[in-house]
C-alpha positions as CSV (number, residue, x, y, z in Angstrom):
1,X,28.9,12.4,19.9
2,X,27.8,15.7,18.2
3,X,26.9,15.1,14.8
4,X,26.2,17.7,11.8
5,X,23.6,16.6,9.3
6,X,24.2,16.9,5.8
7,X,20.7,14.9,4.2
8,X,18.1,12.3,4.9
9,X,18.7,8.6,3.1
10,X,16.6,6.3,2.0
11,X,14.7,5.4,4.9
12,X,14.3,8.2,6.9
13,X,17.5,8.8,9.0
14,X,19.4,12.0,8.8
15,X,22.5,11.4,7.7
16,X,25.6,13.3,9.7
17,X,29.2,14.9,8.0
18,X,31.0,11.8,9.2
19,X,28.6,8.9,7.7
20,X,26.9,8.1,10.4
21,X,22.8,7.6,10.9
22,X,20.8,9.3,13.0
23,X,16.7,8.9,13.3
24,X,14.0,12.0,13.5
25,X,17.0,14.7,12.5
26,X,17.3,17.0,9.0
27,X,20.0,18.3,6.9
28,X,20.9,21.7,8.3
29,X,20.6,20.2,12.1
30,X,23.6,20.0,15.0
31,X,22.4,17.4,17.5
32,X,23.8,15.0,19.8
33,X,23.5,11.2,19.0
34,X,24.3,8.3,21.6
35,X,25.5,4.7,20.7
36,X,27.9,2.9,18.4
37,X,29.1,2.1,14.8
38,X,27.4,4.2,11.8
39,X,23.5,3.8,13.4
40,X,23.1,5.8,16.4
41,X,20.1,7.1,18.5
42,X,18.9,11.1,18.6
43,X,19.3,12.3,22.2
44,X,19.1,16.2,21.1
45,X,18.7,18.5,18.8
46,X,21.2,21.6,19.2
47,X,20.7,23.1,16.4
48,X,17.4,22.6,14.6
49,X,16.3,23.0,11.3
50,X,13.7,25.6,9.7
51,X,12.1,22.5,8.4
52,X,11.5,20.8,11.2
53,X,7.7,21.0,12.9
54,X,6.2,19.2,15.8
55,X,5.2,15.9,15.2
56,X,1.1,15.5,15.3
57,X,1.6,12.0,16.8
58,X,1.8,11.3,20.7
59,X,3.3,7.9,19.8
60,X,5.8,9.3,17.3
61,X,9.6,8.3,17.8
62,X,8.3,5.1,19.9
63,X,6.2,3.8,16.9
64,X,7.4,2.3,14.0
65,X,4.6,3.5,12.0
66,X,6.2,7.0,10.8
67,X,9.8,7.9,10.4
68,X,9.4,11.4,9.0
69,X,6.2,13.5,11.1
70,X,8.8,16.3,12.2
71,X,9.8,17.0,8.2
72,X,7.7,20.0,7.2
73,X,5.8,18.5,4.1
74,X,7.0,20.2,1.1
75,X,10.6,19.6,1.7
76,X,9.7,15.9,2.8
77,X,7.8,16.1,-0.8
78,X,10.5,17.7,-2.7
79,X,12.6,14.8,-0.8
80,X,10.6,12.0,-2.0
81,X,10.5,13.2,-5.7
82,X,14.5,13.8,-5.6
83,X,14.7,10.0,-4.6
84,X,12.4,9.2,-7.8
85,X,14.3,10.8,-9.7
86,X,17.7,9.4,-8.3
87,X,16.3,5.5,-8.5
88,X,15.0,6.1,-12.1
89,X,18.5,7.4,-13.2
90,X,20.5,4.6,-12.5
91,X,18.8,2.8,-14.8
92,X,19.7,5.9,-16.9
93,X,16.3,6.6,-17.2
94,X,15.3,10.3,-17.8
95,X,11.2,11.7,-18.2
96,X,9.0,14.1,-17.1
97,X,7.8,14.0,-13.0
98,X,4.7,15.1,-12.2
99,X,4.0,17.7,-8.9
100,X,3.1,14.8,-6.7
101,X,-0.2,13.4,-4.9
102,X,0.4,14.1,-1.9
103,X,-2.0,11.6,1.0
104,X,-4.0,14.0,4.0
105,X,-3.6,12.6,7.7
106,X,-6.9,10.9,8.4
107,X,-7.3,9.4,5.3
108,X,-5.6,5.8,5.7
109,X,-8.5,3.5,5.6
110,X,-6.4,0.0,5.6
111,X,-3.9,-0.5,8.5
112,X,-2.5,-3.7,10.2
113,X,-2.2,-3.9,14.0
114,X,-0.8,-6.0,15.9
115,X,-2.5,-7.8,19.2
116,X,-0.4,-9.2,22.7
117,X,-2.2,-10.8,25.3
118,X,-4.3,-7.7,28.0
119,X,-6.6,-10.0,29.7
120,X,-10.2,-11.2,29.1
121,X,-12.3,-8.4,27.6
122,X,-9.5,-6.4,25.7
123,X,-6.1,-7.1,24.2
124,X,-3.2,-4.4,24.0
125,X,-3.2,-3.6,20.4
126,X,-1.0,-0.8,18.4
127,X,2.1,-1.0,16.0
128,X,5.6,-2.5,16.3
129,X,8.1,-0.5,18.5
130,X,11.2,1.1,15.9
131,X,13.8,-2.2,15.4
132,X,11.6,-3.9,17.7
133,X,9.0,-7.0,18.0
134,X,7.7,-5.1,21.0
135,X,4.3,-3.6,20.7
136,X,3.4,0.4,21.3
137,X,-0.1,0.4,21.7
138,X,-1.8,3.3,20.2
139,X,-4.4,5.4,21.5
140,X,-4.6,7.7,18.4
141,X,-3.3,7.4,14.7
142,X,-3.2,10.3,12.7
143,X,-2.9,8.7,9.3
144,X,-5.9,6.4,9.8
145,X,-9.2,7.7,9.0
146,X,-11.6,8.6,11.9
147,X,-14.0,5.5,11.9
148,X,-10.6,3.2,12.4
149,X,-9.3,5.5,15.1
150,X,-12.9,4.9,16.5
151,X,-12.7,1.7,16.1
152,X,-9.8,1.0,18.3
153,X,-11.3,0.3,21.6
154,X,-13.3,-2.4,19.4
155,X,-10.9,-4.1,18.2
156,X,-9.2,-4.2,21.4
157,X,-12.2,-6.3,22.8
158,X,-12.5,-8.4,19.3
159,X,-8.8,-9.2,19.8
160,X,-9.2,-10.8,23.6
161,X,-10.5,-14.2,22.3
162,X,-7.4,-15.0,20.3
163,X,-4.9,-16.1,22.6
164,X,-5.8,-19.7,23.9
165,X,-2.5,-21.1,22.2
166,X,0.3,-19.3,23.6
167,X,2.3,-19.0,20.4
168,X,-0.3,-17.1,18.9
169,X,0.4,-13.5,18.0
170,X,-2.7,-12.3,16.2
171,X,-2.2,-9.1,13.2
172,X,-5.6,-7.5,12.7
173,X,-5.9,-6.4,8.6
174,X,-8.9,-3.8,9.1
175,X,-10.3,-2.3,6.2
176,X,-12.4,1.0,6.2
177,X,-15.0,0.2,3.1
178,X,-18.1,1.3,2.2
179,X,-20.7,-0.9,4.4
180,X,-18.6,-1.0,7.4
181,X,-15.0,-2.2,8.8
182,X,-13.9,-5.8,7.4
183,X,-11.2,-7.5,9.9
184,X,-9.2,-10.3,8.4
185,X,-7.0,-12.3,11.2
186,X,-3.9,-13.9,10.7
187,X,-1.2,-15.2,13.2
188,X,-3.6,-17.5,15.4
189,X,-1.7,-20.7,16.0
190,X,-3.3,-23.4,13.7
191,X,-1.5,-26.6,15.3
192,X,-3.5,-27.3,18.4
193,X,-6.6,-27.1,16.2
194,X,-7.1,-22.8,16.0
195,X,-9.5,-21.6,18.2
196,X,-12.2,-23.1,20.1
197,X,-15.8,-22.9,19.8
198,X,-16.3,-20.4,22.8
199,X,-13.8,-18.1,21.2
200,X,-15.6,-18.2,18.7
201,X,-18.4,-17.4,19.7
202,X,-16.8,-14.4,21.7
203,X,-15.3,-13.1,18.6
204,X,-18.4,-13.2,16.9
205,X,-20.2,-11.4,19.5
206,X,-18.0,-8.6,19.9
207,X,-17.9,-8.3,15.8
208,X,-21.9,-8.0,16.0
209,X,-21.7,-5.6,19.3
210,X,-19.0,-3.3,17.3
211,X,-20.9,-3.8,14.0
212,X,-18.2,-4.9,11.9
213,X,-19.4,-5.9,8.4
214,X,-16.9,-9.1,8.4
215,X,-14.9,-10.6,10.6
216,X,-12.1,-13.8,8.8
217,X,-9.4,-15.8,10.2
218,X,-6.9,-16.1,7.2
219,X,-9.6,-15.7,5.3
220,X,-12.4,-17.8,6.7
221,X,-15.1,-16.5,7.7
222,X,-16.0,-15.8,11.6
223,X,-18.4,-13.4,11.2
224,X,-20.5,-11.5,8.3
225,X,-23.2,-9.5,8.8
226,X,-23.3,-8.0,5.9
227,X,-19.9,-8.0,2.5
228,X,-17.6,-5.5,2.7
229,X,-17.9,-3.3,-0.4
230,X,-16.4,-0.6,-2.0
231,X,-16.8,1.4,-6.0
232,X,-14.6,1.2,-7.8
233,X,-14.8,3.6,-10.8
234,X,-18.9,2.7,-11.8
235,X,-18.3,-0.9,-10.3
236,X,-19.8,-1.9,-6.8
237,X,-17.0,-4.3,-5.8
238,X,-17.4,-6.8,-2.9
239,X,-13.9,-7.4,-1.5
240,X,-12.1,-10.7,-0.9
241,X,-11.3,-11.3,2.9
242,X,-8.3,-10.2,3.0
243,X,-8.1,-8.3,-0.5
244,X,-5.6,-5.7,-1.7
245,X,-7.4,-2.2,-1.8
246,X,-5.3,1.1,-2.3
247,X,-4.4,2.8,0.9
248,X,-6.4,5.7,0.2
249,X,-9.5,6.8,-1.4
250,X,-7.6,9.8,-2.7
251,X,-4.7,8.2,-4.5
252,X,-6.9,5.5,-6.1
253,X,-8.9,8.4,-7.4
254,X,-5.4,9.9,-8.7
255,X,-4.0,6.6,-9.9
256,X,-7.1,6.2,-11.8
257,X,-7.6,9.2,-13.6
258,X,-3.9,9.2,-14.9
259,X,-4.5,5.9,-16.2
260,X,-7.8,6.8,-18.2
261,X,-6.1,9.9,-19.5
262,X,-3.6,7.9,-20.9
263,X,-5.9,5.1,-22.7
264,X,-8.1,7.5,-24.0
265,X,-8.6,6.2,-27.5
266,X,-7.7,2.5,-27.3
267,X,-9.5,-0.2,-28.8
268,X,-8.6,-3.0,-26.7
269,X,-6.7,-3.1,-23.1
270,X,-4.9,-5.4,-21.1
271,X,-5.2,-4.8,-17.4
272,X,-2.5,-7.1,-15.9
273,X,-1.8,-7.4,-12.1
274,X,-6.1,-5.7,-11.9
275,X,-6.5,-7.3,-8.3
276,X,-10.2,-6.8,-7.8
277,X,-10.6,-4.4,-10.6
278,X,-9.1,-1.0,-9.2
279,X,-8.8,0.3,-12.9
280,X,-10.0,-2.5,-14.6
281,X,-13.8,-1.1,-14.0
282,X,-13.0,2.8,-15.2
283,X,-10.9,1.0,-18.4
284,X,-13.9,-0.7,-19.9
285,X,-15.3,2.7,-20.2
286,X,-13.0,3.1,-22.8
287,X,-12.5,0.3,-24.5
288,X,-13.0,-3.9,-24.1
289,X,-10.6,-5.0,-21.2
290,X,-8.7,-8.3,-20.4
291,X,-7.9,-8.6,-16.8
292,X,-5.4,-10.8,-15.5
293,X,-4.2,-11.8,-11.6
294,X,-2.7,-14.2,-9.6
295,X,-5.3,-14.4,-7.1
296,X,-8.2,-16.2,-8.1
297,X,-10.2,-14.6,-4.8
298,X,-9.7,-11.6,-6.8
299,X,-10.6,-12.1,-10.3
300,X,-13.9,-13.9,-8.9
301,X,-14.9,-10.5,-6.7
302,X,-14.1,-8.5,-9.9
303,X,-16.0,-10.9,-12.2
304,X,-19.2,-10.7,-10.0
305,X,-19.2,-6.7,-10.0
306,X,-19.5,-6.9,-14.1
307,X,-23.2,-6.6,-13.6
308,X,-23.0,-4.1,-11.5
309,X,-22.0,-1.2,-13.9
310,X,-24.0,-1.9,-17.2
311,X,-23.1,-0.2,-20.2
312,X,-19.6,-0.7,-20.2
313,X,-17.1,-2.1,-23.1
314,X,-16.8,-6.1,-22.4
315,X,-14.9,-7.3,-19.3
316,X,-13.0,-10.9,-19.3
317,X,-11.2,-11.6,-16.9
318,X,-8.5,-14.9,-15.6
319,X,-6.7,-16.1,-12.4
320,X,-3.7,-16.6,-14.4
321,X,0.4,-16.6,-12.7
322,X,1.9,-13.7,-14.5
323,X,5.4,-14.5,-13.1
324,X,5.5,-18.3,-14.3
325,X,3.1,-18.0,-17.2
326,X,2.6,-14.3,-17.8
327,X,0.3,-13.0,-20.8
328,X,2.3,-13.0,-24.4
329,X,3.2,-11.0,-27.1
330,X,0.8,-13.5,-29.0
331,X,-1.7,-13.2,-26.8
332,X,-1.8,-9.3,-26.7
333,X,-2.0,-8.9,-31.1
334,X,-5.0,-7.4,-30.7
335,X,-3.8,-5.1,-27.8
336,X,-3.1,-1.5,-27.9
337,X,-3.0,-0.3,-24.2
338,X,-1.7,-2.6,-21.5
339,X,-1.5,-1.4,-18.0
340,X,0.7,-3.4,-15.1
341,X,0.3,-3.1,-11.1
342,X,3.1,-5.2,-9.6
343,X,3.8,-6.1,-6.0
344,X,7.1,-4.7,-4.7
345,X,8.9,-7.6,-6.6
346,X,8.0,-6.0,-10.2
347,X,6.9,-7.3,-13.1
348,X,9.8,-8.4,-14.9
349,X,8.8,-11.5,-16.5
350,X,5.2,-9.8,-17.9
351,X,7.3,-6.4,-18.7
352,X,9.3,-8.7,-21.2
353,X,6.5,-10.0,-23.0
354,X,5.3,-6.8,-23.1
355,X,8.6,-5.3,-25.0
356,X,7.8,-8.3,-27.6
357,X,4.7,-7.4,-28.3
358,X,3.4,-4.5,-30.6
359,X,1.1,-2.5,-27.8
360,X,1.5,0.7,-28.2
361,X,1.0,2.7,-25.0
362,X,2.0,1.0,-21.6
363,X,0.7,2.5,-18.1
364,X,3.0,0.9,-15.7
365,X,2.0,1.5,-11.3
366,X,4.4,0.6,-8.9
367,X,5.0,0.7,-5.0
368,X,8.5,0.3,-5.9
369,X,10.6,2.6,-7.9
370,X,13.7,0.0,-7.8
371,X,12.0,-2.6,-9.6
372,X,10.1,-0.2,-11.5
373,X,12.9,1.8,-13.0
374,X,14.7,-2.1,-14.1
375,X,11.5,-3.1,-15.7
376,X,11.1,0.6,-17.6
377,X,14.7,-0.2,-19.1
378,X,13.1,-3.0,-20.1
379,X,11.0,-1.3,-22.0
380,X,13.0,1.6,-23.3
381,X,15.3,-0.4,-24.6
382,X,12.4,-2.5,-26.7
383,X,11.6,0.9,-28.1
384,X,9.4,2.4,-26.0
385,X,10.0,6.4,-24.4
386,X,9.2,6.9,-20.8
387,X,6.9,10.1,-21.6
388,X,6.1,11.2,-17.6
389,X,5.9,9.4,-14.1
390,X,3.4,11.0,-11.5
391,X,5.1,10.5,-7.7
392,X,1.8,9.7,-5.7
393,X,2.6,9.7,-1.9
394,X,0.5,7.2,-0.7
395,X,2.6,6.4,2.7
396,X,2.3,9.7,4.7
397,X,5.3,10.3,6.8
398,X,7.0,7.7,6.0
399,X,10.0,6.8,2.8
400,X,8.2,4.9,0.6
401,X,6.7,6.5,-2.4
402,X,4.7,5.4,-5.6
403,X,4.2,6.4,-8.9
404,X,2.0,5.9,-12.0
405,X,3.7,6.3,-15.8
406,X,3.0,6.2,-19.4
407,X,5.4,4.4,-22.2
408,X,4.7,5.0,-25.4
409,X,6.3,3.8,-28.9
């Protein structure tokens, strides 16, 4: 069929005249789509638009890394910030938005890839195939930075010892941090007894040959030459295997000074969701600051990089489940800043504590604007105003977009 597109949706497919779906094409565009129903596949592109540029991926279109490489960035900007605004307004929700942070190619330094069986000395490694469990393998990645893309042919070797037990299918979690490249394994089979002793011994030879900081196998540790660390705000922070860490540098950085900006003045914060102290550290600047999380890996990094930035405001911090028992009104009296970091399921059960209590300013973060804009009614409806949200795009080239905000009473 021939197929006129009239926008993109919410993933990433254009969307034609007559309703149906069509990957890599942009409003504006006459191309010719093959298949059935309302999803169908881009054969060409008859008519293109103004917007559209040349994808800086070999492996784009195959991938199913990126959806959006051949969107010219400021519309694919302007694009993500219209679907902000859209997700926040059907909770009737109305504020400020921010220009957004926008993330640079090259600058990705966590990515997950997956391994298959190669032979011996390397494994075919890359990214899972669009709609697929088939791998591409990657030669290049534009969004990663340089030392991961250097890394790859490492990895590849690192990843050969895995597959004794044939059900195993092996994700590498690499991390880019400041004293080298931590790699934490899962998806070994565990049921014939994991792997053997020669593999690992392999592994842990071709960790020390690529000079990988750490190497763990759902978390345990099969190599360490050395902890993987990175600063946070004036804190040196050794990271949990495995461990949450922003995508980028950059939108830490942006994330961080919003969030300072907005607690400038407080005399005591609540930093809830902190993971391994991402704002936690650049908070007690300001004021004292209770950190909360639900992974106790976590909270004990964070609590071990107290001493190293003296001179700040007092730290405590708790392991505490902020779904089934999340911090209270009660508890936060003495609170006049709080700041939240969710996972994509929100924070609803610690957002309605928070609408009890009497804090005054909230800084909410979110990967997820849906459960974002449910908990902010939440909280607009206890009385708080959603003063400004700040779209930081995080994800390059692909829909997903996140955001940083300020509540106040």
């Amino acid at each position: 069929m021939e197929a006129a597109i009239v926008e993109v949706a919410g993933e990433g497919d254009g969307v034609s005249d007559r309703g149906v779906y069509v990957p890599f094409t942009l409003p504006g565009e006459r191309v010719r789509a093959t298949g059935a129903g309302d999803r169908r596949e881009l054969l060409e592109v008859l008519e293109a638009s103004a917007e559209r540029v040349t994808p800086p991926c070999p492996h784009f279109g195959v991938c199913g890394g990126c959806a959006l490489q051949h969107w010219a960035d400021a519309p694919y900007l302007a694009w993500k910030v219209e679907r902000l605004r859209k997700t926040l307004a059907l909770q009737h929700l109305e504020t400020e938005i921010l220009p957004p942070t926008a993330a640079r190619p090259h600058t990705r330094r966590r990515l997950a890839l997956h391994a298959r069986p190669g032979g011996r000395e390397v494994a075919r490694l890359g990214y899972k195939a669009r709609k697929s469990w088939s791998l591409v393998e990657i030669s290049v990645c534009p969004i990663a930075d340089p030392a991961l893309e250097a890394a790859l042919p490492a990895l590849r070797r690192l990843a050969a010892p895995l597959f004794e037990h044939p059900k195993s299918a092996p994700t590498l979690h690499v991390t880019l941090t400041q004293t080298g490249i931590d790699v934490d394994i899962s998806g070994v089979e565990r049921k014939s007894g994991g792997l053997s002793a020669d593999a690992r011994m392999t592994l842990a030879e071709r960790a020390a040959e690529a000079d990988f900081a750490r190497v763990t196998i759902d978390g345990e540790v099969a190599y360490l030459a050395r902890h993987p660390s990175v600063r946070m705000g004036p804190a040196i922070v050794d990271l949990p295997a495995g461990g949450f860490l922003q995508a980028t540098a950059d939108a830490e950085a942006a994330m961080a000074a919003f969030a300072v900006e907005a607690a400038r003045g407080a005399t005591r914060i609540a930093d809830l969701y902190c993971g391994a102290g991402t704002f936690t550290f650049r908070l007690a600047a300001i004021a004292p600051v209770h950190a909360a999380d639900f992974t106790a890996p976590a909270i004990a990094a964070l609590s071990r990089a107290v001493a190293s930035a003296p001179g700040l405001h007092g730290i405590t911090a708790e392991a505490r489940d902020l779904v089934r028992r999340p911090v209270l009104a009660e508890e936060l009296r003495k609170t006049d800043v709080a700041l939240f970091d969710p996972p994509r399921a929100g924070a609803a059960e610690q957002t309605a504590e928070l609408a009890r209590s009497k804090v005054a300013r909230v800084i909410g973060v979110s990967c997820n604007p849906a459960t974002f804009a449910r908990d902010a009614r939440m909280l607009v409806d206890a009385g708080f105003r959603l003063e400004k949200v700040a779209p930081i795009d995080q994800f390059l080239w692909s829909p997903h977009i996140e955001l940083i905000s300020i509540f106040s009473r």
